[in-house]
C-alpha positions as CSV (number, residue, x, y, z in Angstrom):
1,X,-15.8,-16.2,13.0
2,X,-17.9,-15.8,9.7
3,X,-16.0,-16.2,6.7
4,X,-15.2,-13.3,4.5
5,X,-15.3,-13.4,0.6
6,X,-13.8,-10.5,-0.8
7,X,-15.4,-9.6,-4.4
8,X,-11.9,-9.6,-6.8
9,X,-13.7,-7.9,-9.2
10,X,-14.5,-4.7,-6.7
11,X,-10.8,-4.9,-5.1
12,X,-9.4,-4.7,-8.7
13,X,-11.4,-1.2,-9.3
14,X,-10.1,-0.2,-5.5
15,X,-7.1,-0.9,-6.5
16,X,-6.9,0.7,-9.8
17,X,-8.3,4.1,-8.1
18,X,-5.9,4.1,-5.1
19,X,-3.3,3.9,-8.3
20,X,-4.4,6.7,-9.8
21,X,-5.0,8.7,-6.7
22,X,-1.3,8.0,-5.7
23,X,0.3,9.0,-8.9
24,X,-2.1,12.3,-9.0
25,X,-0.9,12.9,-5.4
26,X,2.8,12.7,-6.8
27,X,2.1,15.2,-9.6
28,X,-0.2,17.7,-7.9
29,X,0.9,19.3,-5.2
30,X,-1.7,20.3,-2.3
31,X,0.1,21.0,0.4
32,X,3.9,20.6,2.0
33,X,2.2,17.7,4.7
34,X,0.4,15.9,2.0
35,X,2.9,15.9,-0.8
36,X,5.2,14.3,1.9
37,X,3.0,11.5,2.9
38,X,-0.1,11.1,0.7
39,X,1.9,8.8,-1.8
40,X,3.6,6.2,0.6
41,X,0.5,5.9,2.6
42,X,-1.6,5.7,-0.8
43,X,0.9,2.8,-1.8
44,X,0.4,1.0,1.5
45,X,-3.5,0.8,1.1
46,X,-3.0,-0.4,-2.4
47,X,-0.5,-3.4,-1.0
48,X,-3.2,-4.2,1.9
49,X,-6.0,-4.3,-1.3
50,X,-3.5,-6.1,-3.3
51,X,-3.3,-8.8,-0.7
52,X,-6.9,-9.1,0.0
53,X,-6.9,-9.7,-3.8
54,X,-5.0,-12.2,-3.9
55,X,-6.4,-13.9,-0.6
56,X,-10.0,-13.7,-1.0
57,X,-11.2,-15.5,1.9
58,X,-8.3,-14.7,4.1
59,X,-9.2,-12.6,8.0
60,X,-8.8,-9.2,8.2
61,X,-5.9,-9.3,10.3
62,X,-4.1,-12.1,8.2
63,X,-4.2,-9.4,5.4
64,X,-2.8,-6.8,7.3
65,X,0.0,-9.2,8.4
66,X,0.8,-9.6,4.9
67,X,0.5,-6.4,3.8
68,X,2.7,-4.7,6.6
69,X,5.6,-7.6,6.4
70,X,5.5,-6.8,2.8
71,X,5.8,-3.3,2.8
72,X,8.1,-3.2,5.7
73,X,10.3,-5.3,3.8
74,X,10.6,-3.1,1.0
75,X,11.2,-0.1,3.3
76,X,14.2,-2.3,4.6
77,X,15.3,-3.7,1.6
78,X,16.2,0.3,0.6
79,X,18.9,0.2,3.1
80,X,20.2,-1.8,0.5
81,X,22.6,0.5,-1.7
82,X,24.7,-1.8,-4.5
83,X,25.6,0.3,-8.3
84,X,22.7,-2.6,-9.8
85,X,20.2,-2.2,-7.7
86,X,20.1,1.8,-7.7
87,X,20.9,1.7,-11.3
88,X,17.3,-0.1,-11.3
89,X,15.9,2.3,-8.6
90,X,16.6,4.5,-10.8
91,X,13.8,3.7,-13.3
92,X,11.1,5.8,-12.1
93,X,8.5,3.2,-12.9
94,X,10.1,0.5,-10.4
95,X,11.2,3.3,-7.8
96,X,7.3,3.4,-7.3
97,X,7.1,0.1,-6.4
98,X,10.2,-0.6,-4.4
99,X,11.3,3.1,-3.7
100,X,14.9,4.8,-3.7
101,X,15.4,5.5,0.0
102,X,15.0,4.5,3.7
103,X,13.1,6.9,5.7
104,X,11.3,6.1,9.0
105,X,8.2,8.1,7.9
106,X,7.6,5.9,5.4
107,X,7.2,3.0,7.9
108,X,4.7,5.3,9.9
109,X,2.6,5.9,6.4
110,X,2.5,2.1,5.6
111,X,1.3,1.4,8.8
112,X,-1.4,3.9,8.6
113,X,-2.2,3.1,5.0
114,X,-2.8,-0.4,5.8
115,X,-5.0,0.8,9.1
116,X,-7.3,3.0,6.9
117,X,-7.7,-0.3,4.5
118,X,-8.9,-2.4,7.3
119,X,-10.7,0.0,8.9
120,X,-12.5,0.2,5.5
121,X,-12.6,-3.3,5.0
122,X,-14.3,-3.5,9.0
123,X,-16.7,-1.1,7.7
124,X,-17.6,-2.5,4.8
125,X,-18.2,-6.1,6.1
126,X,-20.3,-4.7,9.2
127,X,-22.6,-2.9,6.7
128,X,-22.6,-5.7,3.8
129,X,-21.3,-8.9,4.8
């Protein structure tokens, strides 16, 4: 298996643009089916480049792993309903990151999110590495 190096400094501008797509799919509405899922599955690709990031020489698959144990845990974790942890939810900065509420969708999004990511990571690494 050759050994991948992922370029930190390309995966931080990835990152930073699947931010800013995310919070511009938020704001702007396009349609009922994309305002609904665009956002969750936006924040999933971000985790899966976020992890690569962090784990530059790590396989594909170790990555996704990572990055869908991790989001499937926050998902989980929403199920969770105490007055100090919603009172934090309740910060709209840190309800992007770990959300408000439980919703199986959100489970289907990751999962897809993190499948476009390595399907972009495959490509990528077929063409260039």
């Amino acid at each position: 298996m050759k050994l991948i190096n992922r370029n930190r400094i390309l995966y931080a501008i990835v990152i930073v643009l699947v931010i800013i797509l995310g919070l511009f799919s938020r704001h702007y509405p396009l349609s009922p089916f994309i305002d609904a899922y665009a956002g969750d599955t936006l924040w999933a690709l971000m985790v899966f480049f976020i992890v690569g990031f962090i784990f530059p020489t790590a396989s594909i698959l170790k990555i996704v792993l990572i990055a869908l144990s991790f989001s499937f845990c926050i998902e989980f974790s929403q199920l969770y309903h105490e007055s100090w942890i919603d009172e934090i939810r309740q910060n709209k900065f840190i309800a992007l990151i770990i959300g408000r509420g439980f919703l199986w969708s959100d489970l289907v999004c990751y999962t897809f999110g993190i499948t476009i990511g390595s399907l972009i990571e495959v490509g990528f690494w077929k063409k260039y590495g």
